[in-house]
N, C-alpha and C positions, 0 to 999 in steps of 0.2 A: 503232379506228384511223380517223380521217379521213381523207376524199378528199383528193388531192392537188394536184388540180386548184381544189376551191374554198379550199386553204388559201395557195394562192400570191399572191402582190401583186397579180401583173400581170393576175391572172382578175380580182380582188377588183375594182380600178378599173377592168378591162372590163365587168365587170356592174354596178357603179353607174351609169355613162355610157352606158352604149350599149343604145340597142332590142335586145329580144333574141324571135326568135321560137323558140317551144321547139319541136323536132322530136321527133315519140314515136319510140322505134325500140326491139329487139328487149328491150332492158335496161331497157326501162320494165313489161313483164310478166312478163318470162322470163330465159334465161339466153344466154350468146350465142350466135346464129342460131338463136332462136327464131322459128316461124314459126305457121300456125294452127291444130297442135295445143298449143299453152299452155293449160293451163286455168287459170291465173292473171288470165289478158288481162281479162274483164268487169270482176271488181274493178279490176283497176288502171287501167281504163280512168274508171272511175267518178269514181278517186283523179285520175285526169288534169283531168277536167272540173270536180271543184269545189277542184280547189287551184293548178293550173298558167293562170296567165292567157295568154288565146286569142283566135282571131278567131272568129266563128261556125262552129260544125262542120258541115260540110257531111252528114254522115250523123246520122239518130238511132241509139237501140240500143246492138243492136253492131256496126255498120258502122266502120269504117278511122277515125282520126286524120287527117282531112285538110281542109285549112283553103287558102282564098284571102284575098287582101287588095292593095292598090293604094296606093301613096303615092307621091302627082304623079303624074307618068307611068309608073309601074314597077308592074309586076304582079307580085305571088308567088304564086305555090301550090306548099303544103304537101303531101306527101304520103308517106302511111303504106305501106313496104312490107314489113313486119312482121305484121301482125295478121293479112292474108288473103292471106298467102304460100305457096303451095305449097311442101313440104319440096322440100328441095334434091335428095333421093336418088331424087325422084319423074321417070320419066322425061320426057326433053325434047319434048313436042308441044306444038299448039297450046293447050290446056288450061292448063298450065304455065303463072305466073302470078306474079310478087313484088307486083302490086296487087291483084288482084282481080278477077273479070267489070268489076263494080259502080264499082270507084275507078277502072279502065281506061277506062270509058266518061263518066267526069265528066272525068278530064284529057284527052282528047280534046275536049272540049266547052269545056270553058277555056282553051286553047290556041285554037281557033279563032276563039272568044268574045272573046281576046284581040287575035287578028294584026288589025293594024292600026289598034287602038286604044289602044296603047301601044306607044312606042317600043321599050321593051326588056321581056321577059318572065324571070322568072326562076324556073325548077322547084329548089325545095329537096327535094334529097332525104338520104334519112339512110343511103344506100347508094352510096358513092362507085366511081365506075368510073375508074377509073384503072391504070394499068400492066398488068401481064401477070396472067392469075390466080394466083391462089398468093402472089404478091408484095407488098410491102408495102415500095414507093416509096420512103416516111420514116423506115423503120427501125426505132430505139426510139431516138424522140424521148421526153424525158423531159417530165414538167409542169412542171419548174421552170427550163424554156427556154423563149424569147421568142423571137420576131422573124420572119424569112422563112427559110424552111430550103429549101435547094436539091437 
């Protein structure tokens, strides 16, 4: 069975037309809310970098999935919080971590790297904060729906 997502139209002529930067996240190594015990993550990490085209990867190794880039004025950065995530069931202190020591301390550096020389900065992340926890805002929006969902 095919994906649903890439069998649809409206994906199809999205991903012909439009730049698309790829975000690694938990379903690229693992199963969902996988974090940095996967022992898949190397390979597929591997499979990311010679088949998924990218910006230069900010880490060697096995460091995070995390990438910057600039077009015009606009800054992105990428970043992985999957690979060096501490499990979820790990208690909450400072240690606790969905980036990393390592990825923590580069997006902090690009962030201020950035302020001020570019107008607008924008963090992609592949973990959306939004609504309440537990919740799930959109519902079950289907793939073979379009548009602005409210």
């Amino acid at each position: 069975m095919g994906s649903p997502v890439l069998a649809s139209p409206q994906q199809a002529e999205l991903f012909r037309n439009v730049s698309i930067a790829y975000i690694w996240d938990d379903h690229d190594f693992g199963g969902n809310g996988s974090d940095e015990r996967a022992k898949s993550e190397k390979a597929a990490r591997q499979t990311y970098l010679d088949y998924v085209p990218h910006y230069p990867m900010v880490f060697d190794g096995e460091g995070p999935i995390s990438q910057s880039f600039s077009v015009g004025r606009v800054k992105f950065v990428l970043t992985d919080l999957r690979s060096h995530r501490r499990p979820s069931g790990d208690p909450d202190t400072a240690r606790k971590s969905m980036l990393g020591r390592e990825q923590k301390e580069w997006l902090k550096r690009e962030l201020l790297e950035a302020n001020g020389k570019y107008p607008l900065i924008v963090w992609v992340s592949p973990v959306p904060w939004i609504g309440k926890k537990g919740a799930n805002v959109y519902g079950d929006v289907r793939s073979d729906e379009f548009g602005y969902f409210h």
